[in-house]
C-alpha positions as CSV (number, residue, x, y, z in Angstrom):
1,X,-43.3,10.2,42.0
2,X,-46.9,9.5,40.0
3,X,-49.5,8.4,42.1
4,X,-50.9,5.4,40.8
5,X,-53.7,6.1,39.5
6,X,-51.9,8.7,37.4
7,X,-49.3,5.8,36.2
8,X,-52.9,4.1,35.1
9,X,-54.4,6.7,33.5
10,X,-51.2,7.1,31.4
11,X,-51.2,3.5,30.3
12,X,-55.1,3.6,29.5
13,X,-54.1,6.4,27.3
14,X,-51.5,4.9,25.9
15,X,-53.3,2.4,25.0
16,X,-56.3,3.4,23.4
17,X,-54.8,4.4,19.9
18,X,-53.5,0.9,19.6
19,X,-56.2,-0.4,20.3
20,X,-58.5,1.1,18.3
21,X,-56.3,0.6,15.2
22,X,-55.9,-3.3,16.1
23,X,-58.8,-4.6,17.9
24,X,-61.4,-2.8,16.6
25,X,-60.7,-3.3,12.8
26,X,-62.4,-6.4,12.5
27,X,-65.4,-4.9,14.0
28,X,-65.9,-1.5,12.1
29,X,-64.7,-3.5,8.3
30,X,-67.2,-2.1,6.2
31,X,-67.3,-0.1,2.8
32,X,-70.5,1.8,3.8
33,X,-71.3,3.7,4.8
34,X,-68.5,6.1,2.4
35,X,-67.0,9.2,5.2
36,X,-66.0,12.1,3.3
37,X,-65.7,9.8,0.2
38,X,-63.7,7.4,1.9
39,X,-64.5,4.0,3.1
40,X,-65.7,3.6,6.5
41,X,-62.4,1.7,7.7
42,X,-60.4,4.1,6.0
43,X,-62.1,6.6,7.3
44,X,-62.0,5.0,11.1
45,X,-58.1,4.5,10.4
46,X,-57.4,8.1,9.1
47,X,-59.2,9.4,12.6
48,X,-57.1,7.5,14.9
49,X,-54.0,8.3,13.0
50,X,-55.0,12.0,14.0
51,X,-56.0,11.4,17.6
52,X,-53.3,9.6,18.7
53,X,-51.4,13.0,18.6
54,X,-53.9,14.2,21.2
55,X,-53.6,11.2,23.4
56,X,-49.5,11.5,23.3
57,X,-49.6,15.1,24.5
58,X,-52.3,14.6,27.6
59,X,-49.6,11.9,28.4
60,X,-47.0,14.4,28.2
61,X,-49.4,16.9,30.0
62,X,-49.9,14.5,33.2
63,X,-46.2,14.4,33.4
64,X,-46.4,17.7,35.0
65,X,-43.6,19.3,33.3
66,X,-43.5,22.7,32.5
C-alpha cells in the first residue's frame, strides 16, 4: 500500500503535462520570440510533448516495481 503522500505525488505528476498543455496555452500564445525556428507556442507544445515521457516513467518508478 502507497503512503499518501506518495499517492499525491503521483497525481501532481500526473498532472502537470496536462496542465501545461491546457492551462497554460492561453498564457505563453505568442509568435516571438521564434525557438529553434519555431513559434514560441509551438515550441512550448513540442517540449511538453517530450517531457511527459519523463513524468510517466517517475510515476512508474514510485511504483516500486522492479
Amino acid at each position: 500500500m502507497f503512503s499518501l503522500r506518495v499517492r499525491v505525488l503521483r497525481a501532481v505528476f500526473a498532472l502537470i503535462p496536462a496542465l501545461m498543455l491546457t492551462l497554460a496555452v492561453p498564457l505563453i500564445n505568442r509568435v516571438e520570440p521564434h525557438v529553434f525556428g519555431l513559434p514560441f507556442l509551438l515550441a512550448w507544445i513540442v517540449l511538453w510533448l517530450l517531457l511527459t515521457p519523463l513524468f510517466l516513467y517517475a510515476i512508474y518508478r514510485m511504483e516500486g516495481r522492479t
